[in-house]
Every structure is written in structure tokens, then in C-alpha cells.
GUGULUM-400993 format. One record per residue (C-alpha): residue in three letters; y, x, z. Coordinates in Angstrom, 2 decimals. Each point is the difference from the previous one (the first is absolute). Layout:
% GUGULUM-400993
ALA, Y, X, Z
...
END
This chain:
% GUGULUM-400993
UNK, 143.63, 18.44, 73.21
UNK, 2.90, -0.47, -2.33
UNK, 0.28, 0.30, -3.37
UNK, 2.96, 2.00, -1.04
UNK, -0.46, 0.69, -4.01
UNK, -2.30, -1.72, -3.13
UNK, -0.18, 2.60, -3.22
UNK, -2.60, 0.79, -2.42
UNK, -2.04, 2.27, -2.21
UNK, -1.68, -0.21, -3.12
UNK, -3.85, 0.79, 0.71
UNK, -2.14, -0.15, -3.71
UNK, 1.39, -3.30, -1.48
UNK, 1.09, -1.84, 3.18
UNK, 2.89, -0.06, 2.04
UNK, -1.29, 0.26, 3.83
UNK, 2.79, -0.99, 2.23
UNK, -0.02, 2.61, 3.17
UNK, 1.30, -0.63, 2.93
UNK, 1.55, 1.97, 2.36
UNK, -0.82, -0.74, 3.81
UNK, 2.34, 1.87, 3.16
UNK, -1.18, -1.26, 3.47
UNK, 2.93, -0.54, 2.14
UNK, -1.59, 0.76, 3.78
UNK, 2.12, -0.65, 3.19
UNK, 2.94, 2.89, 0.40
UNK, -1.27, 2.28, 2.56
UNK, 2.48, 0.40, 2.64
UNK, 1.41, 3.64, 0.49
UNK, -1.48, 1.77, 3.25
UNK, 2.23, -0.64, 3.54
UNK, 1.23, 2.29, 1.97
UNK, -0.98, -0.20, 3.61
UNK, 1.99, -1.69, 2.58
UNK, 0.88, 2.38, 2.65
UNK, 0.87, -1.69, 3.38
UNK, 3.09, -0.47, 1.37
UNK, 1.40, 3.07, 1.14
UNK, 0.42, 0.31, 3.40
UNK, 2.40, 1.90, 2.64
UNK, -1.60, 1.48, 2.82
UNK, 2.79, 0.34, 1.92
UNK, 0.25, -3.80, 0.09
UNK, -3.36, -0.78, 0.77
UNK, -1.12, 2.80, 2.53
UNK, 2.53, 0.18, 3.18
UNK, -0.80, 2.03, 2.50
UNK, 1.30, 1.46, 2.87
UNK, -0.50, 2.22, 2.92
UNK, -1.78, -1.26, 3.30
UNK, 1.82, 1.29, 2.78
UNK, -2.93, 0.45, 2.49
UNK, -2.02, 2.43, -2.20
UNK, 2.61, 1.27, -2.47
UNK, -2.24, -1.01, -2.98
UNK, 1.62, -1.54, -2.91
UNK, -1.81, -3.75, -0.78
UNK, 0.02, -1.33, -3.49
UNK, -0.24, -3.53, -0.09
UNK, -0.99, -0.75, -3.53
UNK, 1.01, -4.32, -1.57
UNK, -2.81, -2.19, -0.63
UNK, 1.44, 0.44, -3.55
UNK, -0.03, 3.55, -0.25
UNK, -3.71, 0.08, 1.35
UNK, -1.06, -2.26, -2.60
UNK, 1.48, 2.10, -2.65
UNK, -3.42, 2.07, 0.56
UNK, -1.64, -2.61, -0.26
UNK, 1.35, -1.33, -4.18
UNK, -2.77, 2.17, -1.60
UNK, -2.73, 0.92, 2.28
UNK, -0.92, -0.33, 3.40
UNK, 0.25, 2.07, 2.85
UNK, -3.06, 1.32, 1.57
UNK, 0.59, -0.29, 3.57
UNK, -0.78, 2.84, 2.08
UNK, -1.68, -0.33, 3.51
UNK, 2.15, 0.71, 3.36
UNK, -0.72, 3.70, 0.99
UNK, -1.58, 1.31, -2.45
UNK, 0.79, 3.04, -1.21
UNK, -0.17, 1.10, -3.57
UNK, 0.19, 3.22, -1.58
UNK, 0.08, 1.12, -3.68
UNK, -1.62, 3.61, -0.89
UNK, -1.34, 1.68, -2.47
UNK, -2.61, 3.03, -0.63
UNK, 1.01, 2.92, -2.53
UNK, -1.89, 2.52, -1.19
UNK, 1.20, 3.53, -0.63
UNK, 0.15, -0.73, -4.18
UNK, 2.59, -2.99, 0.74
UNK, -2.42, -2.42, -0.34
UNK, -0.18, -3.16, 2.53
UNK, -3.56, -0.70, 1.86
UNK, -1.64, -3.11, -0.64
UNK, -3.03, -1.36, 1.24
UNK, 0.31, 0.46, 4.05
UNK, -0.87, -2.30, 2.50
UNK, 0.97, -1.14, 2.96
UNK, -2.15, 1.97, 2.36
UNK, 1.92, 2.55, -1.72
UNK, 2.77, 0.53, 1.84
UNK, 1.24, 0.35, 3.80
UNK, 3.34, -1.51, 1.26
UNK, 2.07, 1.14, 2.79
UNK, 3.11, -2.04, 1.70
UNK, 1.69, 2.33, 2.62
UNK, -2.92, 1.94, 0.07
UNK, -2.31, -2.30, 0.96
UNK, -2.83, -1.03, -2.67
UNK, 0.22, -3.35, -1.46
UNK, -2.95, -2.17, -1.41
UNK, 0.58, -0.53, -3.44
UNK, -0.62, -3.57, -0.31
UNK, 1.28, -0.89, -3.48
UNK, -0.21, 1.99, -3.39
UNK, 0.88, -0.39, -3.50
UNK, -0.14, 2.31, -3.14
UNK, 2.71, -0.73, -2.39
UNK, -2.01, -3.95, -0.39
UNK, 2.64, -2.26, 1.49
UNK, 3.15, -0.80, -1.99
UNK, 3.03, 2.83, 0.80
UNK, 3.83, -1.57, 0.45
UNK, 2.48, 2.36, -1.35
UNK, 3.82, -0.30, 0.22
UNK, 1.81, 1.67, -2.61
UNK, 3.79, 0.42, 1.82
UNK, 2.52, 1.54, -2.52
UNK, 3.33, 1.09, 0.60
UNK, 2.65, -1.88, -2.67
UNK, 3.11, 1.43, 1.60
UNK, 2.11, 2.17, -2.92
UNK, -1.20, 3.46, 1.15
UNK, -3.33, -0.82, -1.61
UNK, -0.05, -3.07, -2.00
UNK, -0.12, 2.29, -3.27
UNK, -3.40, 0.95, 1.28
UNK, -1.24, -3.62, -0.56
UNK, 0.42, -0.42, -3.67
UNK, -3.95, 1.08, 0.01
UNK, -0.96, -2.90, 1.94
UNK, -1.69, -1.66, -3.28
UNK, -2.66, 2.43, -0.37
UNK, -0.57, 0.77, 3.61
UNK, -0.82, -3.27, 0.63
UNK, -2.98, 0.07, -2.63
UNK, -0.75, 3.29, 1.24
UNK, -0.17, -1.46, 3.58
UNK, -1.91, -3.04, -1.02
UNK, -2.91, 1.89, -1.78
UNK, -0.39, 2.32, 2.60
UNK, -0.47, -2.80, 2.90
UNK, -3.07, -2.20, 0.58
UNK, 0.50, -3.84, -1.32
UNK, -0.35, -0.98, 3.44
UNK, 2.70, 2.35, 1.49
UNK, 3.17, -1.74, 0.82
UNK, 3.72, 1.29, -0.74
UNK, 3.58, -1.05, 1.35
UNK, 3.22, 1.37, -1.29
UNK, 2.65, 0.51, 2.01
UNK, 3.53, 1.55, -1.38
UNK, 2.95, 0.75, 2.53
UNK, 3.06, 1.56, 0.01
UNK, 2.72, -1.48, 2.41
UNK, -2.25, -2.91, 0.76
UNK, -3.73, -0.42, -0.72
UNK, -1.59, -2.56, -2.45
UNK, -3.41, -1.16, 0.32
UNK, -0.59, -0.02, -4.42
UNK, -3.97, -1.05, 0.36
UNK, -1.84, -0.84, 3.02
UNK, -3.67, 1.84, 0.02
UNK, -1.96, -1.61, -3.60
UNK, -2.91, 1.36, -1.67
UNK, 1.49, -0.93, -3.59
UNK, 0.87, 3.00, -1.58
UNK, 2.81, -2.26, -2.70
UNK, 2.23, -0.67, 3.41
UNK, -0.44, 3.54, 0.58
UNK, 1.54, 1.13, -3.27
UNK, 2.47, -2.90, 0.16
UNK, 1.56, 1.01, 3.71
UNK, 0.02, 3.48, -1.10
UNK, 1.89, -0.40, -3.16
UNK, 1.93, -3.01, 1.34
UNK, 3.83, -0.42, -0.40
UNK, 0.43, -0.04, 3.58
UNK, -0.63, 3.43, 0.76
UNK, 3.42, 0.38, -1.96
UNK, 1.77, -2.35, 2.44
UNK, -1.89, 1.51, 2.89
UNK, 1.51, 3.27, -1.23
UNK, 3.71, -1.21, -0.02
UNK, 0.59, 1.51, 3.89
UNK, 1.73, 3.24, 1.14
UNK, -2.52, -0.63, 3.05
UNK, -3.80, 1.86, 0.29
UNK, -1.58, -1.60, 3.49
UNK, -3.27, 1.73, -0.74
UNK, -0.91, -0.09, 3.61
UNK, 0.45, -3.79, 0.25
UNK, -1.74, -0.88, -3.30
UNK, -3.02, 1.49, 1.62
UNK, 0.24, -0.99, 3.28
UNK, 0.36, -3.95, -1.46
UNK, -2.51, 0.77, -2.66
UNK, -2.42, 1.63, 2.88
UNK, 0.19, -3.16, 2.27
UNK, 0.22, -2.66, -2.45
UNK, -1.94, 0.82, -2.83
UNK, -2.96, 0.93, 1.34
UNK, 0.06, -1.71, 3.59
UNK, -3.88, -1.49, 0.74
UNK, -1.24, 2.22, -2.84
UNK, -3.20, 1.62, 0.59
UNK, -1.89, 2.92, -2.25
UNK, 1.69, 2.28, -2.25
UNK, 3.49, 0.30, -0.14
UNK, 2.69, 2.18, -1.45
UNK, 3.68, -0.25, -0.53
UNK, 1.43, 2.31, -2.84
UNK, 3.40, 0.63, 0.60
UNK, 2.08, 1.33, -3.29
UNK, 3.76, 1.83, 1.25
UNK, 1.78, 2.72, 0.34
UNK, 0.50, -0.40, 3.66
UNK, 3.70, -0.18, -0.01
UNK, 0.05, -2.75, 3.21
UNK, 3.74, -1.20, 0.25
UNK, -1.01, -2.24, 3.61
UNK, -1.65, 1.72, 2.49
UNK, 2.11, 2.75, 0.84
UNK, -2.63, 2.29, 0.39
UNK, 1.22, 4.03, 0.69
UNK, -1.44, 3.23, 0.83
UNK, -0.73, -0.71, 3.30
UNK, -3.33, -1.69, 0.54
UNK, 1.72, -2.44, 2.76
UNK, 1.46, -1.87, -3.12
UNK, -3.63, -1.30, -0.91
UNK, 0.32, -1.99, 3.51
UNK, 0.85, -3.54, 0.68
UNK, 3.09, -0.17, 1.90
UNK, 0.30, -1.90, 2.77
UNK, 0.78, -3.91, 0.65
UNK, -1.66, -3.04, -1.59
UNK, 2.52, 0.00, -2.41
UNK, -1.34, 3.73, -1.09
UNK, 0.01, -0.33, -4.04
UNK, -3.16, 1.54, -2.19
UNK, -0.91, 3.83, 1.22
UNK, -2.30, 2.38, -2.23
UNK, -2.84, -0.05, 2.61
UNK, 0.39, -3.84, -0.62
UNK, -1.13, 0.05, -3.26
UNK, -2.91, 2.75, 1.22
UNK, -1.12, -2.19, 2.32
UNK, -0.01, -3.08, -2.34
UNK, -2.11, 1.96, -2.47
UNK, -2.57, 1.55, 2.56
UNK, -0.60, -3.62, 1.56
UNK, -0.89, -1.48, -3.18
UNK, -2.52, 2.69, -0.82
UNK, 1.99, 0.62, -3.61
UNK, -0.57, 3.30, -1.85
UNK, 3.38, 1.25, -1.17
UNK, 0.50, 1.69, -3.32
UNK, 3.32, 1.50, -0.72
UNK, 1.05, 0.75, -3.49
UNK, 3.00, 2.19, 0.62
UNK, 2.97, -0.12, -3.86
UNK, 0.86, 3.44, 1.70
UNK, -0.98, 3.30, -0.77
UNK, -2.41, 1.77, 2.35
UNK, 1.26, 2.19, 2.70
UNK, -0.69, 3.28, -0.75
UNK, -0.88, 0.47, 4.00
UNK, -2.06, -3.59, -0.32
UNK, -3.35, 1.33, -1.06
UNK, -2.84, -2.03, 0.62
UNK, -1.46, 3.09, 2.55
UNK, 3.57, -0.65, 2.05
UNK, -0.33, -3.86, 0.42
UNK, -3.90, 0.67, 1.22
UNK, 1.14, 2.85, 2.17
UNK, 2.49, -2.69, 1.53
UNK, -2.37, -3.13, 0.71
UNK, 0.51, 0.18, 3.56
UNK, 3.72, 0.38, 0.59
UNK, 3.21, -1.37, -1.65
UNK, 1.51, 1.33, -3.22
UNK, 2.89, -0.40, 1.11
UNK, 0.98, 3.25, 1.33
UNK, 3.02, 3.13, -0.12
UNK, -2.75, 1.88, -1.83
UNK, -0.45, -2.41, -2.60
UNK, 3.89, -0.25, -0.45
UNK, 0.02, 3.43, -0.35
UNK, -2.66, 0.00, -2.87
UNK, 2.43, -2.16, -1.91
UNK, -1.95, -3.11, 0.16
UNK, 2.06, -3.05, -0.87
UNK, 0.12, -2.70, 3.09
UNK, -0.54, -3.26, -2.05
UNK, -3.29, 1.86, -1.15
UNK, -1.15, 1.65, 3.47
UNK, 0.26, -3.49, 1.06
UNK, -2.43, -1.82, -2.74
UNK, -2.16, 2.92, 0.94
UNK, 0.45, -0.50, 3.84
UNK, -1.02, -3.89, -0.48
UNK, -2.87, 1.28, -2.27
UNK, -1.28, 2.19, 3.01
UNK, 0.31, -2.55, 2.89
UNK, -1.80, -3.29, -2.12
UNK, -2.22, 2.37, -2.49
UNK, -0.24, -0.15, -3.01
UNK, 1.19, 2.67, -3.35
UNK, 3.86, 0.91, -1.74
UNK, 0.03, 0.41, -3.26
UNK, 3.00, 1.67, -2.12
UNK, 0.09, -1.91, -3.30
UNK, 1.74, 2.92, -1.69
UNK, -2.73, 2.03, 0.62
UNK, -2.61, -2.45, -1.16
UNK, 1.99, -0.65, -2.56
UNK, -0.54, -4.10, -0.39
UNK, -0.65, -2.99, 2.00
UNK, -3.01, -0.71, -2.43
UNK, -2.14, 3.06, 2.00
UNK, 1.00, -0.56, 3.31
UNK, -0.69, -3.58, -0.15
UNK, -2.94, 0.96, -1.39
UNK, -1.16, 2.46, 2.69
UNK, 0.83, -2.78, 2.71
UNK, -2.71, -2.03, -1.52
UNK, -2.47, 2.54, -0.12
UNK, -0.01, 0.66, 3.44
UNK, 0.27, -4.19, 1.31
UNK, -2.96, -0.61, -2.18
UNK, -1.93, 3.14, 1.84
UNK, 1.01, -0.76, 3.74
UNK, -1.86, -0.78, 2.52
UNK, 1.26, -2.54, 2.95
UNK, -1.23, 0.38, 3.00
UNK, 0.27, -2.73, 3.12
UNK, -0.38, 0.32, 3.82
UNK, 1.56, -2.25, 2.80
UNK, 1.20, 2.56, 2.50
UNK, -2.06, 0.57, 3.20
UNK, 3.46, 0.44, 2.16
UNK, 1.48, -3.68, -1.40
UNK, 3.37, -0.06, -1.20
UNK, 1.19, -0.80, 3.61
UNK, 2.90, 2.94, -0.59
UNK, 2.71, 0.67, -2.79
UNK, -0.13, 2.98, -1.40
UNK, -0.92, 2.34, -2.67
UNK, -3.81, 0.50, 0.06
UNK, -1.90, 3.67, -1.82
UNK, -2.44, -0.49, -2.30
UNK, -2.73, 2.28, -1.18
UNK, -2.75, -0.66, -2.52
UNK, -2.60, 2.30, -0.96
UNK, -3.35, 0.63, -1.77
UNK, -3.20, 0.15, 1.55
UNK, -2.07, 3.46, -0.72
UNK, -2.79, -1.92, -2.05
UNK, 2.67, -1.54, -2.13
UNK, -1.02, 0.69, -3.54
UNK, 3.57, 1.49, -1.24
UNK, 0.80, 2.90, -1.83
UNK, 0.68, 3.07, 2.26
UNK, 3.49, 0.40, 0.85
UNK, 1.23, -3.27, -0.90
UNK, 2.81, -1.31, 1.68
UNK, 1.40, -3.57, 1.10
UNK, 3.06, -1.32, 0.58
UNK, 1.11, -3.13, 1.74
UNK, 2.61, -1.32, 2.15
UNK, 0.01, 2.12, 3.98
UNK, 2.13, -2.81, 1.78
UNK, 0.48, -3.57, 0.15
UNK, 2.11, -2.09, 2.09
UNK, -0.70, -3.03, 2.55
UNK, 3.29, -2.23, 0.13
UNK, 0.46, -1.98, 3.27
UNK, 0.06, -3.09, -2.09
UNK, -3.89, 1.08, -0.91
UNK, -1.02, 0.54, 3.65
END
């Protein structure tokens, strides 16, 4: 206590001195703001290169960069072989099914059954990397990212964990995978998204491709990447021929389309593209389902005016699975980021170890479905990914 003042007042007869007390407590210190990590540069810490006896491109990720997952929270490691696939169950109203089990459902690899041997409904912690495209041609769209991010962080579990990843001609690792929702908010409305941004360059494909095999490399349960662009790829070259999607030949080969495909089916990643673009008019969503067994990229779809850079994000959308949005038709991040959460928190993962080995490489057919005494709505559908891929470097 300190006394700051003596005065007084006359009470009956008497003067009663009064004395005026203020305690003086310890200043509180104004709140931090969190301490993001070091940003990082993929490109740096993820080489990779193509092995000339299968043609498959290797990433060969630094002991640094495969701590970086590691600041936060820890990787769950996944077990060799097995298989994992995200679905979910939705009723005719919109709804998503809960409450299903595993003797539920019925896998197929290649046709053959598969014994579902692990299962999981929306229990286990999901890993989710947001991947947003800073080059010029969108940055105005970030200017949002304040409010997103609280958006994004309510709609999430606590134990759900979140990396950030912006790119335009290189790609910077902002926040490994962390469950605290402060370095969420911080990467997201972080100064270096501005210096990320100052590039003529957009190498979608490779932000992917290095966020695919480095972010969420021994990862096992739910995963999703969102990528936020307007597709506009200034690297890979890719045309209206289909042959462009290819690796070319040689060791020395640099990153192809079917690269990044291949990266993204491996790791078992659902892929959600949020396209800055206006929707096609011939891009409904009864066209892309019509088209889930053969390329997009086709004369017919040239003809239908369909812009390349968006066939394409649609075309990687179709071979890895997964759902394009069109943020001007939404009409904010806020709801779509909000709709991605819905579903991860109602999925279902499903895990077999494949009765043919993973002796060959190759892209494998999936098919899940519902037994008849399943107790589902009638006519409800599910979606999940139909392929996956078994690198040599698995086998």
C-alpha cells in the first residue's frame, strides 16, 4: 500500500483526518503475440529427382526440413502397407451419416475384396494443409485471411492439426502442422505472405508436389491439403494435349503434372481445390461426375470453352479425389472453409493391407461400399477417393 494524500472533514465537533489509500499492484504485462517459426523454403530443403530405372521422381526431404513437422506436434507414423481411405455417407437432404461401423462397409482393390482391418470415425486427430497462392494474380483475395482464420479455427476440433503453406515462385513452409489456433491466425495474417507475394512466378504444381511429400510424409489418419489459386501455373508447361501431363524422359526429367498426382495419391491426401476463378459455364458438377473415369483434358472440353489452367485443377481433382470449389460462387473463404470441416469431422477412414502386396508400381482401383443391412438413409450416397498409387520406393 502507499499512501498518496492526508485531508479532512469536519464530522459533529471533530476534525477526523481521512485518508486516502490506492494499492499500487504489479503492471500487468500486455498479451504476446505468438512466435511463428522460422519460415522455411521448400525448395531448399526437399531435393528430389528422377530415378532413372523406374522413371519415378524421389524426394529426398533434410533432416531439417523433416523436423519442421515435428516444432508443434508429432507425427503419427503410419504402418508400411497399409492402406487408408477417407469417405463419407450422405443422405439425400445433404446431411452426412454418422454412427456406422466398421462391419459396415466392403472394400475392393482391383476388384478383389479387401479385409478391412483398421477403422476410425472422425476420433483421431485430422492434419490439414492450408496451401495458398501469394503470386499477384490473387494476392488481393487474401486481405480476408484475418477472419478466415477464426472461422477455420472454430470450425476444427482442438485436436486437429494445421500447416500453412504460401507459394508463388518458390514455396515457404509459414507453420509446420500445430494444434494452437494463435499460430494459426498469426501465419495467416503474417507479413510474409506479402514478401511471398513479391514474384511474377505461380509454381502451383510444385508447391503441392513439395507440400504432398514433405508435409505430410509418415502421416497416418485424416488428411487434407486445401489448395487456394487461380491455377495460372507459369512451370510446367502443361498444353492441350494430355502427353504434356507426362514425365519426360532422362534422370534429369524436371517435375511433370502426373508427378505431383502421384505424390498426392501415395500419401493418401484428400485434395480440396478452391478455384479465385469463375465457374465454367460447361463445368457443372453433373460434367465432372460424368467424367470420373477418363481425362478432362480433351478437344471436346476445349471446345466448351473451358479454360486449361482450370481443366487442369479439375483433372488433378479427378485422378487423387477429392472436391473444386469456385470461391466466386460461394462467395467467401469463411463457407468453404467451413464446409471442409464439416465433412473431415464426419469421415470415416477405413484401413486394409492389400492381399496382392505392393510387390508392383502402379495405380491401384478402389471401391468402397455399404453393406445391405447398413442402417443409412435410402439413397444416400458416398464419396471417397477410386485410386491410389504404390511408388517403387514403397515396394
Amino acid at each position: 500500500m502507499k499512501q498518496l494524500a492526508k485531508s479532512s472533514c469536519r464530522v459533529g465537533l471533530f476534525r477526523a483526518p481521512v485518508f486516502v489509500f490506492v494499492f499500487v499492484g504489479p503492471l500487468v504485462a500486455p498479451a504476446q503475440k505468438p512466435k511463428l517459426p522460422r519460415p522455411r523454403i521448400l525448395e531448399q530443403e526437399i531435393p528430389f529427382s528422377r530415378d532413372s530405372s523406374t522413371g519415378e521422381l524421389q524426394a529426398y526431404p533434410s533432416r531439417e526440413s523433416e523436423a519442421a513437422s515435428l516444432i508443434v506436434a508429432p507425427v503419427i507414423r503410419s504402418r508400411v502397407a497399409l492402406v487408408e481411405i477417407q469417405c463419407t455417407v450422405t443422405a439425400p437432404d445433404g446431411t452426412r451419416v454418422r454412427g456406422l461401423a466398421q462391419d459396415d462397409f466392403r472394400v475392393w482393390e482391383d476388384g478383389a475384396e479387401q479385409r478391412v482391418a483398421s477403422f476410425d470415425a472422425a476420433t483421431t486427430p485430422a492434419s490439414i494443409a492450408l496451401v495458398i497462392d501469394a503470386s499477384p494474380s490473387i494476392y488481393r483475395e487474401l486481405g480476408s485471411m484475418r477472419s478466415v482464420a477464426q472461422s477455420l479455427a472454430k470450425s476444427l476440433e482442438s485436436e486437429d492439426q494445421v500447416g500453412v503453406v504460401a507459394f508463388a515462385g518458390e514455396t515457404h513452409l509459414l507453420l509446420p502442422f500445430s494444434r494452437d489456433r494463435n499460430l494459426l491466425q498469426a501465419a495467416l495474417t503474417s507479413p510474409e505472405l506479402a514478401q511471398v507475394a513479391n514474384s511474377s512466378q505461380s509454381f502451383i504444381y510444385q508447391a503441392v508436389y513439395l507440400s504432398a511429400v514433405g508435409l505430410f510424409s509418415g502421416r497416418a489418419g485424416r488428411k487434407a491439403m486445401v489448395l487456394l489459386t487461380d491455377g495460372q501455373d507459369s512451370e510446367l508447361g502443361l498444353t492441350w494435349n494430355p502427353v504434356s501431363m507426362l514425365p519426360s524422359a532422362g534422370a534429369n526429367s524436371p517435375l511433370a503434372f502426373q508427378d505431383v498426382a502421384r505424390g498426392i495419391a501415395a500419401s493418401g491426401i484428400e485434395l480440396y481445390v478452391i478455384s479465385t476463378e469463375l465457374r465454367p459455364k460447361a463445368m457443372s458438377d453433373d460434367w465432372l461426375s460424368a467424367h470420373k473415369e477418363q481425362t478432362l483434358v480433351t478437344a471436346v472440353a476445349r471446345s466448351s470453352g473451358v479454360p486449361l489452367y482450370t481443366l487442369y485443377l479439375a483433372e488433378l481433382m479427378r485422378q487423387v479425389g477429392g472436391e473444386l470449389y469456385f470461391l466466386r460462387e460461394v462467395g467467401s473463404l469463411a463457407k468453404i472453409y467451413r464446409s471442409i470441416a464439416l465433412k473431415l469431422e464426419a469421415e470415416y477412414t477405413l484401413g486394409y493391407y492389400p492381399a496382392a502386396g505392393v510387390a508392383k508400381p502402379g495405380w491401384r482401383k478402389l471401391r468402397v461400399e455399404l453393406r445391405q443391412d447398413a442402417q443409412v438413409p435410402p439413397n444416400s450416397q458416398m464419396t471417397y477417393r477410386t485410386t491410389y498409387y504404390v511408388s517403387a520406393s514403397s515396394r
